[in-house]
C-alpha positions in Angstrom: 0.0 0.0 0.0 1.4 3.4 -0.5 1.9 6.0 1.8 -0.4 8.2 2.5 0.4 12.2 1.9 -1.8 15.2 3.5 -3.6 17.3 1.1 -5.4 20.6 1.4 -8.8 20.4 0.7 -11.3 23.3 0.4 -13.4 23.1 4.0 -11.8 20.5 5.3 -10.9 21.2 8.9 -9.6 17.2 9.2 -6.9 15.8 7.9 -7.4 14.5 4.4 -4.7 12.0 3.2 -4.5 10.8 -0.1 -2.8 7.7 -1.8 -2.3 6.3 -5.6 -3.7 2.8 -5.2 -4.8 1.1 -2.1 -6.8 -2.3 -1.7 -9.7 -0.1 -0.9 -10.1 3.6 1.3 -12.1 1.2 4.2 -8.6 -0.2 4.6 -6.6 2.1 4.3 -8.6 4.2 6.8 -8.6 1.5 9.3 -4.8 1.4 8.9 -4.2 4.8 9.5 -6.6 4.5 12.6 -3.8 2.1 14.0 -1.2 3.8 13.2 -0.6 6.4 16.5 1.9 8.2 14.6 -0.8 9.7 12.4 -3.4 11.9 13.1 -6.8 10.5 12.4 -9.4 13.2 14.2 -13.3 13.5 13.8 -14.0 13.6 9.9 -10.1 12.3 9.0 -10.9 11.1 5.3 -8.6 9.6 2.8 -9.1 9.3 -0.7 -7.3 7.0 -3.5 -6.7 7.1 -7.4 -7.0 3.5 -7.8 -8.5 1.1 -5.5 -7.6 -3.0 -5.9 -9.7 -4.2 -3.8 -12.2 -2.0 -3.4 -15.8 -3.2 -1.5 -19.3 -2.5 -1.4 -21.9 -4.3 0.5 -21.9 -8.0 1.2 -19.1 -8.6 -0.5 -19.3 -7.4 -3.6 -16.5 -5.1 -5.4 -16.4 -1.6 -6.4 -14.5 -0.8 -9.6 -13.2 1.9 -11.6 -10.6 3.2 -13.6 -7.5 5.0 -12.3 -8.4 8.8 -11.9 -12.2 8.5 -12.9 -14.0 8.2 -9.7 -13.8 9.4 -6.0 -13.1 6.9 -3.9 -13.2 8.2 -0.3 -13.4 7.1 3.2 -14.1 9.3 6.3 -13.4 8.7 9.5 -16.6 9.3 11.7 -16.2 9.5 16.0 -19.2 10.4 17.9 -20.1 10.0 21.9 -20.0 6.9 23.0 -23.2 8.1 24.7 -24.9 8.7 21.2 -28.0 6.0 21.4 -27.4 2.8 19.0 -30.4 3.4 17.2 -28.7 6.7 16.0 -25.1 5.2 14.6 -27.2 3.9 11.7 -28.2 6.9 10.3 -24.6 7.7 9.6 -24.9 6.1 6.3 -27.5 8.4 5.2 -25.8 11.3 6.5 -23.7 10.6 4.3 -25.9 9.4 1.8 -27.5 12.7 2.2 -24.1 15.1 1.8 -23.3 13.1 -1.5 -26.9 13.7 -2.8 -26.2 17.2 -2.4 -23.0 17.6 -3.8 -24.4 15.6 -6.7 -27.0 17.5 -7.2 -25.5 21.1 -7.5 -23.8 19.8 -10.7 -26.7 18.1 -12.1 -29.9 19.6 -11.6 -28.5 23.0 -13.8 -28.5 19.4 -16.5 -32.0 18.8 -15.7 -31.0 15.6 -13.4 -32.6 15.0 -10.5 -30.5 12.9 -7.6 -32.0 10.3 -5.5 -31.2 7.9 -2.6 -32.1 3.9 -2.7 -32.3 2.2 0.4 -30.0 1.6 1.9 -26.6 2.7 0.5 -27.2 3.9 -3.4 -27.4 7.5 -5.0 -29.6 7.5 -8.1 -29.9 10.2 -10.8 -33.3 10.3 -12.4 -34.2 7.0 -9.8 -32.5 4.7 -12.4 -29.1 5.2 -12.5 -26.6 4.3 -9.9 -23.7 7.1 -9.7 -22.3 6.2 -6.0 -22.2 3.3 -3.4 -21.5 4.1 0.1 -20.5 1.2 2.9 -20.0 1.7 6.4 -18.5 0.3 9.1 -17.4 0.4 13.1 -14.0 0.9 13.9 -12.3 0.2 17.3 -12.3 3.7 19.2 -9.7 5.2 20.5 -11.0 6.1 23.5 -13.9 5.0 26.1 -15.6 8.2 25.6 -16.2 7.5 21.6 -18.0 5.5 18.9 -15.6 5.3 15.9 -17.2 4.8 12.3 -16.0 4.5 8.8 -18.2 5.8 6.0 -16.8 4.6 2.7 -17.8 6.1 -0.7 -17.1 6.0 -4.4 -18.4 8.3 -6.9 -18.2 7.9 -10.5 -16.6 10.9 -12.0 -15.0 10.7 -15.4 -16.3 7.4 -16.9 -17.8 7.2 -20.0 -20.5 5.0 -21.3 -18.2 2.2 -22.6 -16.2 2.7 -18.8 -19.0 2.2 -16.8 -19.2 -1.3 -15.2 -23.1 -2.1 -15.9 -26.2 -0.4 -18.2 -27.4 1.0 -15.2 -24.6 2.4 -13.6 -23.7 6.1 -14.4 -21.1 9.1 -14.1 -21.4 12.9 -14.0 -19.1 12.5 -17.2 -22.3 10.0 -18.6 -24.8 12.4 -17.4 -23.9 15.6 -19.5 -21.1 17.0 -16.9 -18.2 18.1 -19.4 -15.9 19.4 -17.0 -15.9 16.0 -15.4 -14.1 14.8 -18.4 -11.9 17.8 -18.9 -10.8 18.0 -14.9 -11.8 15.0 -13.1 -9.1 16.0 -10.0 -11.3 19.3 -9.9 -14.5 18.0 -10.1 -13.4 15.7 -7.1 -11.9 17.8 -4.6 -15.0 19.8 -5.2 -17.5 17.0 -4.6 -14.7 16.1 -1.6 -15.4 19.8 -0.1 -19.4 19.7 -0.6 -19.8 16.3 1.5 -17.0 16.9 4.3 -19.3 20.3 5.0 -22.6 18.3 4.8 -21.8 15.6 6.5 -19.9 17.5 9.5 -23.3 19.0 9.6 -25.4 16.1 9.1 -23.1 14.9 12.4 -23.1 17.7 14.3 -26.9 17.5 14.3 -27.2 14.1 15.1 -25.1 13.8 18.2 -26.4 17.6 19.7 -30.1 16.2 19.3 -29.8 12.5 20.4 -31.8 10.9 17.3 -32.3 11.0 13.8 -36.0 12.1 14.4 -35.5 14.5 16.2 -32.7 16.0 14.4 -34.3 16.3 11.2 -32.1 13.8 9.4 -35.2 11.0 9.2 -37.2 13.3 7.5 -35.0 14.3 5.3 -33.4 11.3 4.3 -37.4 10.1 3.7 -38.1 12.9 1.4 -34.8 11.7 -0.5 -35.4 7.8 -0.9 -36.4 7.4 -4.9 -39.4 4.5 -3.7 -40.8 5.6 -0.7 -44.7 5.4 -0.9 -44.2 3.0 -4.4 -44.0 -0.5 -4.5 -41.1 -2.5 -5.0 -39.7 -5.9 -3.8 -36.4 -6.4 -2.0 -34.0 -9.4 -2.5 -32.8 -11.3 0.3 -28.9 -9.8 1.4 -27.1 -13.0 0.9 -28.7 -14.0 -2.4 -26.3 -13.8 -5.5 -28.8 -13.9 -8.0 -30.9 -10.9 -6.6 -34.2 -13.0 -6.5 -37.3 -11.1 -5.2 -37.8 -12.5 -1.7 -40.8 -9.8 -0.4 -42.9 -7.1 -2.3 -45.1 -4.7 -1.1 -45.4 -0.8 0.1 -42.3 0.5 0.8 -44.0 2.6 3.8 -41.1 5.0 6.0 -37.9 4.5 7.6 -37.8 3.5 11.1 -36.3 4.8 14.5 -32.6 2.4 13.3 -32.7 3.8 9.4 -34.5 0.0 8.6 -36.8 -0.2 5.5 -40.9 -0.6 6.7 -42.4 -2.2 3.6 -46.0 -3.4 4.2 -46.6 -6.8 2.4 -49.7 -7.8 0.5 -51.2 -9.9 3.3 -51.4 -6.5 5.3 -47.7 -7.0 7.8 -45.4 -4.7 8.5 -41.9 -5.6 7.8 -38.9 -3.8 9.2 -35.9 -4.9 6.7 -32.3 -4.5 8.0 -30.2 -5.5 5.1 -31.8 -6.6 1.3 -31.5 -4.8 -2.3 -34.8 -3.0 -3.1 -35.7 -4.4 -6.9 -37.8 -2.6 -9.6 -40.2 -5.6 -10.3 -43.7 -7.1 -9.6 -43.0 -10.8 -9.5 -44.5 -12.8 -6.8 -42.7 -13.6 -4.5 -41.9 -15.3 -0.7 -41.2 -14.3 2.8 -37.7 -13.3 3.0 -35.9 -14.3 6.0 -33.9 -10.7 7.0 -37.2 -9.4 8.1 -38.6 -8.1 11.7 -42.0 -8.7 11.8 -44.5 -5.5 12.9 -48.3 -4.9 13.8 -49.6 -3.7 10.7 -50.3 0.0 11.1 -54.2 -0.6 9.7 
């Protein structure tokens, strides 16, 4: 892995480190975390040319060519005191910041930008331009919860680049400067989502919960199939078969998916892929059952 070297960034009151190539940002961030000769404060993000290795959710990999995408990690510590419940919504804090940055390039291009439960950021609700992952990290102290939000961000690819029809880049949407100044574009997306999310975090912790902070209803006015229906695939099934369809009805208290089944249940879903498709399907098994809310 190659070593890391501090960069000025726009905003960015934390350390941001960058490298050429890494295995992924996630482990190079939890490197640098056990590393005590480094500095790796609240909102310490690193971000990498290249990654090797580089992961999304349940094992899956996260690819891109050299220079085309952002691929980011930031280091996250909050009160250990901060409820449980609330260290799930750090995702969509995130998910949230991206969306914005994202959106003050493409809505002047007539693109709107959208989040998928739980960890996608859609433009037009079909096109996937970001992934995000997190996960905990040990703390360094007692007194905090440590967290690593992970993201990557497709930049400068274009159509032929792109790993799937229904992925997407700023480059694929219209963006020319994405093309032109790819470095730019990113420390500029970098700046946008440090701010947000600081915010985002800020917000969180001072008011104890995601309701109560504002950051459930926003990240419910966000999500591109809240209110439609959908079905969601079970989170360890390769071939993304439709496992549950219904209502997709709210998030709850955690950041879970409430989908409301044809047979009138409540679901609360902690981990699944949410599918565009009306086949019938069974129970999936990643479910917590709730009383129906009528």
């Amino acid at each position: 892995m190659d070593a890391p070297t501090r960069i000025a960034i726009d905003g960015a009151q934390a350390p941001v480190y960058r490298v050429p190539s890494a295995p992924s940002t996630l482990d190079l961030a939890t490197a640098l975390l056990a590393d005590t000769a480094i500095p790796t404060p609240h909102m310490t993000t690193v971000i990498a040319d290249h990654q090797s290795a580089g992961r999304g959710r349940l094992g899956r990999t996260w690819a891109a060519p050299r220079g085309q995408a952002l691929l980011a990690s930031t280091i996250v510590s909050v009160p250990a005191s901060l409820p449980t419940e609330a260290l799930g919504w750090l995702v969509h804090a995130c998910a949230l910041s991206v969306r914005d940055a994202l959106r003050k390039r493409l809505a002047p291009l007539n693109h709107e930008v959208f989040l998928k439960w739980p960890n996608d950021v859609l433009v037009d609700k079909r096109r996937k331009i970001c992934g995000i992952l997190a996960q905990l990290s040990p703390a360094s102290s007692p007194f905090t919860t440590t967290a690593i939000l992970g993201y990557g961000i497709n930049i400068a690819q274009s159509d032929t680049d792109l790993p799937t029809p229904q992925a997407t880049s700023l480059l694929a949407e219209g963006d020319a400067l994405a093309g032109t100044d790819p470095v730019g574009v990113t420390h500029t997306l970098l700046t946008d989502i440090l701010v947000g999310l600081k915010a985002r975090i800020r917000s969180l912790v001072a008011h104890g919960s995601a309701a109560a902070s504002g950051l459930m209803d926003e990240a419910m006015a966000a999500q591109a199939f809240i209110g439609g229906r959908i079905a969601v695939a079970e989170p360890t099934d390769p071939t993304g078969t439709p496992a549950l369809e219904g209502t997709a009805l709210s998030l709850s208290s955690t950041g879970a998916l409430l989908l409301r089944s044809d047979d009138g249940r409540t679901h609360e879903i902690h981990a699944g892929d949410v599918l565009a498709t009306t086949t019938p399907v069974r129970t999936a098994h990643n479910t917590k059952e709730k009383r129906a809310n009528n």
